[in-house]
C-alpha positions as CSV (number, residue, x, y, z in Angstrom):
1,X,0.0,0.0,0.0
2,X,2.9,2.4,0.9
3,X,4.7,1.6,-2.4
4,X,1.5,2.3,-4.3
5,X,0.9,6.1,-2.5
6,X,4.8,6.8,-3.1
7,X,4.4,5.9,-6.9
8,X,1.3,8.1,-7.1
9,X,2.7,11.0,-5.4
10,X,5.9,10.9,-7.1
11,X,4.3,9.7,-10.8
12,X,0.6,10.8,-11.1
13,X,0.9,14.4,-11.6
14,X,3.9,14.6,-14.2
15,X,1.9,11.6,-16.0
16,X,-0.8,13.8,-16.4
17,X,0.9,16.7,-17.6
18,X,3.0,14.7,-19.9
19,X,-0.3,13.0,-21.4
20,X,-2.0,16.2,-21.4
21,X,0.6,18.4,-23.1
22,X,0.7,15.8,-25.7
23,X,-2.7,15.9,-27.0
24,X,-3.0,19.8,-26.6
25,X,0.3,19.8,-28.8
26,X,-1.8,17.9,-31.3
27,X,-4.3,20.2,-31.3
28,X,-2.8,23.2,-31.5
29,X,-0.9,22.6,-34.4
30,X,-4.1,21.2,-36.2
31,X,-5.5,24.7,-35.6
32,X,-2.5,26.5,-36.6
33,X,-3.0,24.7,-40.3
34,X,-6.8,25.0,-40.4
35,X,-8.3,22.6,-38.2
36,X,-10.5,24.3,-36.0
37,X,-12.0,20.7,-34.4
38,X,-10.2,20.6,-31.1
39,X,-10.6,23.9,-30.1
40,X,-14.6,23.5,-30.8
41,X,-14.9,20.7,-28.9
42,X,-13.1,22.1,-26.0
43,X,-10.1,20.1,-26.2
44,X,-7.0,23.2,-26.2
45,X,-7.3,23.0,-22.7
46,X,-4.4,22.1,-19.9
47,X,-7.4,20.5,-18.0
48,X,-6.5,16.8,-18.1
49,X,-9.3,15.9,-17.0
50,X,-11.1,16.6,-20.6
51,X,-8.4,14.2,-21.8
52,X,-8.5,11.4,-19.3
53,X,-9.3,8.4,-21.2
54,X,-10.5,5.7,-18.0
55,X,-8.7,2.3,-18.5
56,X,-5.6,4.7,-19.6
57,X,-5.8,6.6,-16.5
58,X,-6.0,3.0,-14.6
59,X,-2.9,1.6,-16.2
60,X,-1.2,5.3,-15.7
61,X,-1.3,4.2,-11.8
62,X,-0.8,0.7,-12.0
63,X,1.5,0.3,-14.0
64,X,3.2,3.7,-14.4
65,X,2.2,4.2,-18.3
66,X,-1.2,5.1,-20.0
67,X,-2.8,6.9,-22.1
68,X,-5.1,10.0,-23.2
69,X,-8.3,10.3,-25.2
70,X,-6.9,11.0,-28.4
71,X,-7.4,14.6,-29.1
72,X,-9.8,14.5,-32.4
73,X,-8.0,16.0,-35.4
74,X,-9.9,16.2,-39.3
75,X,-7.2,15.9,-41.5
76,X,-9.3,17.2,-44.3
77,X,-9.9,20.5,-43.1
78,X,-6.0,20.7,-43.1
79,X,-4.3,23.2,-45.5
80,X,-1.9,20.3,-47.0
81,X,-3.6,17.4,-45.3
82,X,-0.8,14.8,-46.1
83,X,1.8,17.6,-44.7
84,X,-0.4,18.5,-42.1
85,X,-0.7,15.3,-40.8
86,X,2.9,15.2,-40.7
87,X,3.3,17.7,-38.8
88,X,0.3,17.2,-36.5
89,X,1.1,13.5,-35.8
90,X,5.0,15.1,-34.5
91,X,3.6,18.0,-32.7
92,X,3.0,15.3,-29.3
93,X,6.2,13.5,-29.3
94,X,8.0,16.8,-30.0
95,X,6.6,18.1,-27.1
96,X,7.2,15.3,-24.8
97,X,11.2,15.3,-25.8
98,X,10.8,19.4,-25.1
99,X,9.3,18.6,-21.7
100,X,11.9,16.1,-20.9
101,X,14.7,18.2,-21.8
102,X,13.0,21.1,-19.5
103,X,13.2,18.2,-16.5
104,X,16.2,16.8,-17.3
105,X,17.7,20.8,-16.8
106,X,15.7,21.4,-13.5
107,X,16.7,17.6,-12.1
108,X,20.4,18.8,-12.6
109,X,20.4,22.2,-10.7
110,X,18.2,20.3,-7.8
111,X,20.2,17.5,-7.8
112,X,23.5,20.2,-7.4
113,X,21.6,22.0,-5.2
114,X,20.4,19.7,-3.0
115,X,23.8,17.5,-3.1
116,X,24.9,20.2,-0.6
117,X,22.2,19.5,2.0
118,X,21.6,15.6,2.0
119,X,21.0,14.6,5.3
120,X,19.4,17.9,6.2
121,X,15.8,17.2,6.9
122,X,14.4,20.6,4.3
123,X,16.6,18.3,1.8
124,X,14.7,15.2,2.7
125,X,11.2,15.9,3.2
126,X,10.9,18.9,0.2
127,X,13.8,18.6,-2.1
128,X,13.8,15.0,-2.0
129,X,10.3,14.5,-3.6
130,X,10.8,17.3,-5.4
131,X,13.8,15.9,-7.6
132,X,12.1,12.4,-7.6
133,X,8.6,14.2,-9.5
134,X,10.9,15.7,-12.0
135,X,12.5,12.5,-12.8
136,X,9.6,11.1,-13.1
137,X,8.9,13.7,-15.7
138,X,12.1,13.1,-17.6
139,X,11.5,9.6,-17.3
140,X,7.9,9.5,-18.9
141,X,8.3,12.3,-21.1
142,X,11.5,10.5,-22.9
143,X,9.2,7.4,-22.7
144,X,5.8,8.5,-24.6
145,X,8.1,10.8,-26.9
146,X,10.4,7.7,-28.1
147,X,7.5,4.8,-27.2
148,X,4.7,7.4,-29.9
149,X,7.2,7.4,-32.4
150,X,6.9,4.0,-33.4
151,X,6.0,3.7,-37.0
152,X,2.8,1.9,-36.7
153,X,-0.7,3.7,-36.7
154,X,-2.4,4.5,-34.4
155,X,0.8,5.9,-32.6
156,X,2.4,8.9,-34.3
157,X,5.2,7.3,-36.0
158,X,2.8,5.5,-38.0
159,X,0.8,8.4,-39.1
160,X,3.9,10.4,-40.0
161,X,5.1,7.3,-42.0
162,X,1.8,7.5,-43.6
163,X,2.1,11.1,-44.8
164,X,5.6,10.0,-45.9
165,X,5.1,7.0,-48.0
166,X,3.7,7.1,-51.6
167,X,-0.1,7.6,-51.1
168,X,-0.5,4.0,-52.4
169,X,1.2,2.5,-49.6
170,X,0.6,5.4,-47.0
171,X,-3.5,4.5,-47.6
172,X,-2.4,0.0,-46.9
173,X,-0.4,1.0,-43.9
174,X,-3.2,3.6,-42.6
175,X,-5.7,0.7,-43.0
176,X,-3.4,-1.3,-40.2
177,X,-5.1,1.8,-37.8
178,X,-7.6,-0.5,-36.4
179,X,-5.5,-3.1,-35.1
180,X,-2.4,-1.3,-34.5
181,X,-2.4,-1.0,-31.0
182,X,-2.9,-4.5,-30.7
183,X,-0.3,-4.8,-33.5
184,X,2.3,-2.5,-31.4
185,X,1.5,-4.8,-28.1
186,X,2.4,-8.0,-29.4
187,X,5.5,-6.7,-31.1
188,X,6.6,-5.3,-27.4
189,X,5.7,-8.7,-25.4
190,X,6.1,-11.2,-27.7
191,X,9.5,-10.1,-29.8
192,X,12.8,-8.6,-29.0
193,X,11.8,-5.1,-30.4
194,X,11.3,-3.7,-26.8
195,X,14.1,-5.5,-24.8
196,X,16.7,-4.8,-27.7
197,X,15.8,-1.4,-29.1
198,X,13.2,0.7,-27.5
199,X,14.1,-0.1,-23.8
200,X,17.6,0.8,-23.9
201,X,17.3,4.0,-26.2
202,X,14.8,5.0,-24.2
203,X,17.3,4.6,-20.7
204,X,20.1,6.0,-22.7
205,X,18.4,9.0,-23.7
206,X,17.3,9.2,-20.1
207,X,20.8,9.0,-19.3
208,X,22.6,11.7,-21.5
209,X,19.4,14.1,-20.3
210,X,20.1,13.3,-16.6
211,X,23.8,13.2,-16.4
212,X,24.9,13.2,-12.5
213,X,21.6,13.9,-11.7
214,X,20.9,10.0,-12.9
215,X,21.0,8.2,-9.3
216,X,17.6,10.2,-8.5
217,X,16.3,8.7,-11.9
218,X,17.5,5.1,-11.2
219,X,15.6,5.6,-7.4
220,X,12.5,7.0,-8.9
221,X,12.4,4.0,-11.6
222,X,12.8,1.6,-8.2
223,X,10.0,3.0,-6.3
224,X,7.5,3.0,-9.5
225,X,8.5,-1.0,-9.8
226,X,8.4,-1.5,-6.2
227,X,12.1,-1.9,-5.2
C-alpha cells in the first residue's frame, strides 16, 4: 500500500501533464493549419481531465504508463492534409522530448543543489520529492516521446510514416489503424523489439538528459516497480 501512495505521489501528476501536453500539442498545431475541431470541442485545454481516457488513467497508476483520449483532429480540413498530418502526428512527441529536456535541466540544478544539504531534513522531506517528480517527468516524457514514435498507426510514427510513404502505400499501412495497437502490443511482449531497441534507447536518452543527476532517476524507476 505504501509503495503504491509513493508511486502516485511521485508519478501521477507529471503523468498527467505529460499525457496532457501531448494531445494539446496535437491540437494546437491542427489549428495553426486549419483545423478548428479541437478547439470546438473544448479540447486546447491544460485541463487533463477533458483528456483522461479511463482504463488509460488506470494503467497510468498501475503500471506507471497510460494513455489519453486522443485529441480529435480532421485531417481534411487541413491546408496540406498529407503535410499537415505530418506535422500534427510530431507535434505530441516533440513536445514530450521538449518537456523532458526542461526536467532533465531542473533535475540537474536540484540534484546540485540539494547534493549540498543531503541529510538535512528541508533536503529530505521537500527537495527530495521534489527531484524524484521531476525525474519522473524526464523519465515518462523521454518514454511516450520515443515509445509514440513507433512507426505503426495508431501511434504517431505511423501516421507520420503514412504522410511520408507514396499515397498508395501510406493508404495500406493507414488501413493497419484498427488493429495497430494490438499490433504494437504483441511486437513489445512477444519479440525482442522492446528488450533490444526501445528499452535501452529510451534509458540511454534518459541517461545523457540526466547526467549526475541520474542516481535520482534510477531511485524513482525503483520505487515505481516497487524496489
Amino acid at each position: 500500500m505504501e509503495t503504491l501512495i509513493a508511486k502516485i505521489s511521485i508519478m501521477l501528476v507529471p503523468a498527467l501533464f505529460a499525457i496532457t501536453l501531448h494531445e494539446v500539442a496535437h491540437g494546437f498545431v491542427a489549428e495553426k493549419l486549419g483545423d478548428p475541431t479541437a478547439r470546438l470541442l473544448g479540447r486546447l485545454t491544460l485541463n487533463p481531465f477533458r483528456h483522461l481516457d479511463p482504463i488509460g488513467t488506470l494503467a497510468l497508476v498501475l503500471f506507471g504508463f497510460g494513455w489519453a483520449r486522443p485529441v480529435p483532429v480532421n485531417f481534411g480540413n487541413l491546408r496540406n492534409p498529407r503535410q499537415g498530418m505530418i506535422l500534427v502526428a510530431l507535434a505530441g512527441p516533440v513536445t514530450n522530448l521538449l518537456v523532458a529536456v526542461i526536467s532533465a535541466l531542473l533535475l540537474r540544478v536540484v540534484f546540485l543543489y540539494g547534493g549540498r544539504f543531503a541529510g538535512d531534513m528541508a533536503f529530505d522531506h521537500v527537495l527530495q520529492p521534489v527531484a524524484l517528480m521531476i525525474a519522473s517527468s524526464l523519465f515518462i516524457n523521454v518514454l511516450l516521446g520515443i515509445f509514440n514514435l513507433f512507426p505503426l498507426p495508431p501511434l504517431d510514427g505511423g501516421r507520420v510514416m503514412v504522410g511520408l510513404l507514396p499515397e498508395r502505400y501510406g493508404m495500406q499501412l493507414a488501413r493497419l489503424e484498427p488493429f495497430g495497437f494490438v499490433l504494437v502490443l504483441v511486437l513489445i511482449f512477444y519479440t525482442p523489439i522492446w528488450s533490444g531497441f526501445l528499452g535501452p534507447l529510451i534509458w540511454s536518452l534518459v541517461a545523457v538528459l540526466s547526467g549526475p543527476a541520474a542516481p535520482v532517476v534510477h531511485q524513482m524507476a525503483g520505487i515505481l516497480v516497487g524496489r
